[in-house]
C-alpha positions in Angstrom: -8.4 11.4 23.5 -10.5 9.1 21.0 -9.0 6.4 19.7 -8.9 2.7 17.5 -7.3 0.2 19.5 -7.5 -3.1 19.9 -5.9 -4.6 23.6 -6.5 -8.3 22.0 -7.0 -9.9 18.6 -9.7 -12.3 17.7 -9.4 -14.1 15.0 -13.1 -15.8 14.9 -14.4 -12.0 15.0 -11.9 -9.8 13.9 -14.5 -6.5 13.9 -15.0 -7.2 17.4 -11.5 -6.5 18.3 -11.8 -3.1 17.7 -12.4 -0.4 20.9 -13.5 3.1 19.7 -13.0 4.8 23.2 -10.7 6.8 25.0 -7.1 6.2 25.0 -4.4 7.9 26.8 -1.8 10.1 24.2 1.4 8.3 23.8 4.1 10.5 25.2 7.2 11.7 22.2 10.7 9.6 22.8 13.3 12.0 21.8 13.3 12.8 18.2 9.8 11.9 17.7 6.9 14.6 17.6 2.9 15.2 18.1 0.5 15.3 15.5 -2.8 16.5 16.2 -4.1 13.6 13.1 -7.1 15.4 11.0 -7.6 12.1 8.6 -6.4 9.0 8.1 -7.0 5.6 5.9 -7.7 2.4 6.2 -5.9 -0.4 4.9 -6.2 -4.5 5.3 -3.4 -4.1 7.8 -5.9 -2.8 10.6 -7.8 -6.2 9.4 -5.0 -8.2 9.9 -4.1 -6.7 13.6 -7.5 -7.4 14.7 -7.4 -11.0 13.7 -3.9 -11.9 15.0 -2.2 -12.6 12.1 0.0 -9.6 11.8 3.2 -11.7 12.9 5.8 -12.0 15.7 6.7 -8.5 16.1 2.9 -7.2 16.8 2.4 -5.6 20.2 -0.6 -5.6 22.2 -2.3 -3.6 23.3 -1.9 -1.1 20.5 -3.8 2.0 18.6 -4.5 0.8 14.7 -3.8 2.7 11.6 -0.8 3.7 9.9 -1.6 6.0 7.2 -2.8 9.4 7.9 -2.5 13.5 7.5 -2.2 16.1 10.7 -0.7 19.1 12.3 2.0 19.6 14.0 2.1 22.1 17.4 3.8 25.1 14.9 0.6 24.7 12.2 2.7 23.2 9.7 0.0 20.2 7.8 2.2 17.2 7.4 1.5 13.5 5.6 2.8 10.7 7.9 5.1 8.1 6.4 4.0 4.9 8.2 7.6 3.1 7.8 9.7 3.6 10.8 13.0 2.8 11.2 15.2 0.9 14.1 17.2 3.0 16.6 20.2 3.5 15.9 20.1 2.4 11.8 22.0 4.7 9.6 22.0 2.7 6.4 19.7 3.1 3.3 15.9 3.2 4.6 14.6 0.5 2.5 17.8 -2.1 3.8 17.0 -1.4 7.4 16.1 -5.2 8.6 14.4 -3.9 11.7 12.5 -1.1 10.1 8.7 -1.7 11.5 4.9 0.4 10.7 3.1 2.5 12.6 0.6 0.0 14.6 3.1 -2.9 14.7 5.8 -1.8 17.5 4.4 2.3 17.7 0.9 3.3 18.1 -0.8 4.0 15.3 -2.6 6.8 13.6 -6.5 5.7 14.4 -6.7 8.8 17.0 -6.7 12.5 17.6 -2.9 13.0 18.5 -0.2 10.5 17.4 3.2 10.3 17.9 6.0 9.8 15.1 9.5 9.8 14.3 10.1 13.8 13.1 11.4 12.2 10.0 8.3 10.8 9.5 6.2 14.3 9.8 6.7 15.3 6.0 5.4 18.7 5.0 1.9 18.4 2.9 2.1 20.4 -0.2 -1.5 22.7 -0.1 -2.3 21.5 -3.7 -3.2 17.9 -1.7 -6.2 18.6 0.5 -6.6 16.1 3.9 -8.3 13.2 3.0 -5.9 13.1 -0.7 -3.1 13.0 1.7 -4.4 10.3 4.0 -4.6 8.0 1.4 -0.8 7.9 0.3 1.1 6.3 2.8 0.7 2.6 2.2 -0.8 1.6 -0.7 -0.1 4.0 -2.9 3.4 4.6 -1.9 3.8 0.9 -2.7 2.5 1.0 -6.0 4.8 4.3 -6.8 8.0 2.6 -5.1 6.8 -0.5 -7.7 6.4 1.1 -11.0 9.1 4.3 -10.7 11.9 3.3 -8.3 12.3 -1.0 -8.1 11.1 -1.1 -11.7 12.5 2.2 -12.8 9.4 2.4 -15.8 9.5 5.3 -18.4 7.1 6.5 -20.7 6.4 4.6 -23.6 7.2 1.2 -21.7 3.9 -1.0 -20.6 3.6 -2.5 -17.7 1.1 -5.6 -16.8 -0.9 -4.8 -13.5 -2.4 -8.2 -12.3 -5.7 -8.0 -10.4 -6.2 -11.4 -8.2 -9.3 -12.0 -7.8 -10.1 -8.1 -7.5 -8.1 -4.5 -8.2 -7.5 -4.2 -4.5 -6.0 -0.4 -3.7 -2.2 -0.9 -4.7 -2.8 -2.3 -8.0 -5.5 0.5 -8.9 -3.4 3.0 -7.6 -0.7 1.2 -9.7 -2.5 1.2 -13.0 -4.0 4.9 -12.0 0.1 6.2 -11.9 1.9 4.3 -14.7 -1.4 6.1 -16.9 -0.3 9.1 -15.1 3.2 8.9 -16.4 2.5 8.1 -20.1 3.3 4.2 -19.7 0.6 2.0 -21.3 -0.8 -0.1 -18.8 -2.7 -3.5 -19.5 -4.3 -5.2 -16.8 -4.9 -9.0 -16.5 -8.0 -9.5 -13.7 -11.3 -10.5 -13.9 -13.9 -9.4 -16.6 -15.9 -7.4 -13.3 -12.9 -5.2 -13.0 -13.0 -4.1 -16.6 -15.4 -1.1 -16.4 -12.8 0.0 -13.3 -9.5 -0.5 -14.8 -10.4 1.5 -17.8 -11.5 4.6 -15.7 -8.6 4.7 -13.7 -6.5 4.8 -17.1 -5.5 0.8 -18.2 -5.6 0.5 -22.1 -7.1 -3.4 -22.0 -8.1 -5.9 -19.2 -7.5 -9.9 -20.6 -8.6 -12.8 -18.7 -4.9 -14.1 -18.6 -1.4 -13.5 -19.3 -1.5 -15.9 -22.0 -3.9 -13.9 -23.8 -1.7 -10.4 -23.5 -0.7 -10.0 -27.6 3.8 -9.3 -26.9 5.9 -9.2 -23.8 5.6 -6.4 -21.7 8.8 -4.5 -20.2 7.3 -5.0 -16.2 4.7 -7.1 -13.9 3.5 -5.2 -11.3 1.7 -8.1 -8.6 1.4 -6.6 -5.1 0.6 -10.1 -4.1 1.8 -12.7 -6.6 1.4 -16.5 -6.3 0.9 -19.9 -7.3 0.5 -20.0 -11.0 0.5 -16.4 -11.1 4.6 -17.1 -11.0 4.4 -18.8 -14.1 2.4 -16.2 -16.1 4.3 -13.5 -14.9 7.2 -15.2 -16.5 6.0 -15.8 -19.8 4.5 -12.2 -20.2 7.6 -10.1 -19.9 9.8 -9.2 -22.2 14.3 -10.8 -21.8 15.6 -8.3 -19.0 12.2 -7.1 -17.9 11.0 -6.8 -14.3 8.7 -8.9 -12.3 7.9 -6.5 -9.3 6.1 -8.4 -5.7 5.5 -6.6 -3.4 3.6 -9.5 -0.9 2.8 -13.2 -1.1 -0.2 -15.6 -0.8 0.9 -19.6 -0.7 2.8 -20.5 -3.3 0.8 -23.2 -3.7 2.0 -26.4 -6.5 3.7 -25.6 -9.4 3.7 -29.3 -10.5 6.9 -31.5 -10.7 7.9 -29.6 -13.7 6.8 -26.1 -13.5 9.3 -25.1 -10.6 11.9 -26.3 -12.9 10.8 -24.9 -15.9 10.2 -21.7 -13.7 13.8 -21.7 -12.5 15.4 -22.0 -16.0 13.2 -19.3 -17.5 14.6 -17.1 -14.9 18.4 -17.6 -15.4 18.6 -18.1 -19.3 16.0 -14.8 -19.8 17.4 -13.0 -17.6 14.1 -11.8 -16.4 14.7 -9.8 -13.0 12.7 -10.7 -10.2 12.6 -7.7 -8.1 11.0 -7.4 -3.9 9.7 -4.0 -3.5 8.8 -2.5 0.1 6.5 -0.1 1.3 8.7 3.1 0.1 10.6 5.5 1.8 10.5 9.0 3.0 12.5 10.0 0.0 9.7 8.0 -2.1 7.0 9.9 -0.3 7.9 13.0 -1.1 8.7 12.6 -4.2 5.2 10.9 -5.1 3.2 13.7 -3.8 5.3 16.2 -6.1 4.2 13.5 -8.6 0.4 14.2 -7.5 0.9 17.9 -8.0 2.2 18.1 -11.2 -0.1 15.5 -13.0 -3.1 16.2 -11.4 -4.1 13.1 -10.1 -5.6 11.8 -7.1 -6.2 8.9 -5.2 -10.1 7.4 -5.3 -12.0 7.7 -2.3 -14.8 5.4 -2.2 -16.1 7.0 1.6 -15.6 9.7 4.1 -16.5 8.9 7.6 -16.0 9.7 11.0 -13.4 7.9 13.2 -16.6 6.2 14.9 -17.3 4.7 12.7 -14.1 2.8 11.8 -16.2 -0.6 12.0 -18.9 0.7 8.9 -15.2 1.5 7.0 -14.3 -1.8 7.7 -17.1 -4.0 6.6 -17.4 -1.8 4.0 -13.7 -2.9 2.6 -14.3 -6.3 3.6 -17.3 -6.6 1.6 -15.3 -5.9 -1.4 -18.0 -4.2 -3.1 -15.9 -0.5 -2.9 -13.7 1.8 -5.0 -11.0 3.3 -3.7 -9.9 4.5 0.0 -12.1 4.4 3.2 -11.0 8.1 4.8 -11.4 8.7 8.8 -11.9 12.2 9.6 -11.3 13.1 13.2 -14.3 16.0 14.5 
């Protein structure tokens, strides 16, 4: 079969890591099935594989992806969840300590047939065409898990979506599904991302959470840091949610501001929340979500598996809208 792999990263060249060429099929472990894949998505994961940095419990050699729609040997169209979790675990999904992606310790979904967990297989609903259900996975299961389950947002609330440096996928999927859901959404990014965060549904972009005119009820930062800490704070309202979902360097508060931090999160009782990837249960429940509003994730290209390096530069460069989609011909 064709395949993405990549049998050793390189972190000077991370591009050059990555084999398009044929791969043997995995073989299925008992309770796991075959999916002949028909799409799938990319995400800065694949990136981070290629270049080595995708911590201790990477294997190599390995097949890349982790989002991604298929059949199954009976017909059925299915959306793979990418979270898998440890033998034998038979707690709550989201507490399993040993729960792993596709492409970290399983191959991934960056070929014609993969293998997954049969709890992972979940039925596509034929409202959601391929290359919508691709997309879902990852990023936009993180931003659903962020706003509707860790933060537990209703209509009528609003929510601050911070854009670093750019709206990367999570947070425009974020700001795209709390508009979805009747929540007023104000982002705080740079004045590029304006003309973007309006379309996908935000009600104002500011420059800075100082500028934002009353607390808000939740932050949503897939990848809060440094000072962002500190305005994150300030913006929300006693008892409201700051929601991470990843880290950059903290970098230097200052001699004061880690103090000041600290107090302001004990005496306002602000809630300071992790949130995962999302589980199956999640999954489901935001492609019932999809259905019944309508909406649907932004793809910015459709390509073919080949040309997985194009896809990549292509997110790299930053210049691009949405999801990259691999279709599999």
């Amino acid at each position: 079969m064709i395949a993405v792999y990549c049998s050793q990263p390189n972190a000077a060249d991370p591009l050059a890591a990555a084999v398009v060429g044929e791969h043997r099929p995995p073989s299925p472990a008992v309770g796991w099935t075959t999916v002949r894949m028909l799409t799938a998505s990319l995400n800065m994961r694949e990136i981070t594989v290629l270049s080595g940095r995708a911590g201790a419990r990477q294997r190599y050699p390995v097949i890349l992806g982790s989002d991604g729609c298929g059949v199954l040997d009976d017909g059925t169209e299915v959306v793979v969840h990418s979270s898998v979790m440890s033998p034998g675990w038979t707690g709550p999904e989201n507490l399993d300590p040993g729960r792993t992606v596709l492409s970290e310790q399983h191959q991934g979904t960056f070929a014609e047939i993969a293998v997954v967990p049969r709890r992972n297989a979940l039925p596509k609903p034929p409202e959601l065409s391929a290359v919508d259900a691709a997309c879902l996975s990852t990023a936009w299961l993180t931003a659903y898990r962020m706003l509707f389950v860790t933060a537990a947002v209703e209509p009528g609330q609003t929510v601050v979506v911070h854009g670093r440096r750019r709206l990367g996928t999570i947070a425009s999927a974020a700001i795209a599904l709390a508009n979805a859901a009747g929540v007023r959404v104000w982002v705080v990014g740079e004045p590029d991302d304006r003309e973007l965060a309006l379309r996908l549904g935000a009600d104002a972009l500011f420059s800075g959470s100082h500028l934002l005119p009353q607390p808000v009820d939740a932050v949503m930062d897939a990848s809060i840091s440094g000072s962002g800490w500190m305005g994150s704070v300030d913006s929300v309202r006693p008892n409201g949610a700051i929601v991470c979902a990843g880290y950059r360097d903290s970098g230097d508060l200052g001699p004061t501001g880690a103090g000041s931090l600290v107090r302001d999160f004990i005496f306002r009782e602000v809630r300071l929340l992790g949130s995962g990837m999302g589980t199956a249960e999640d999954l489901t429940s935001l492609m019932s979500f999809l259905v019944a509003t309508g909406l649907r994730p932004t793809v910015a290209d459709l390509l073919d598996m080949r040309d997985v390096r194009r896809g990549m530069r292509a997110m790299l460069s930053g210049t691009v809208t949405g999801k990259i989609v691999f279709r599999f011909s």
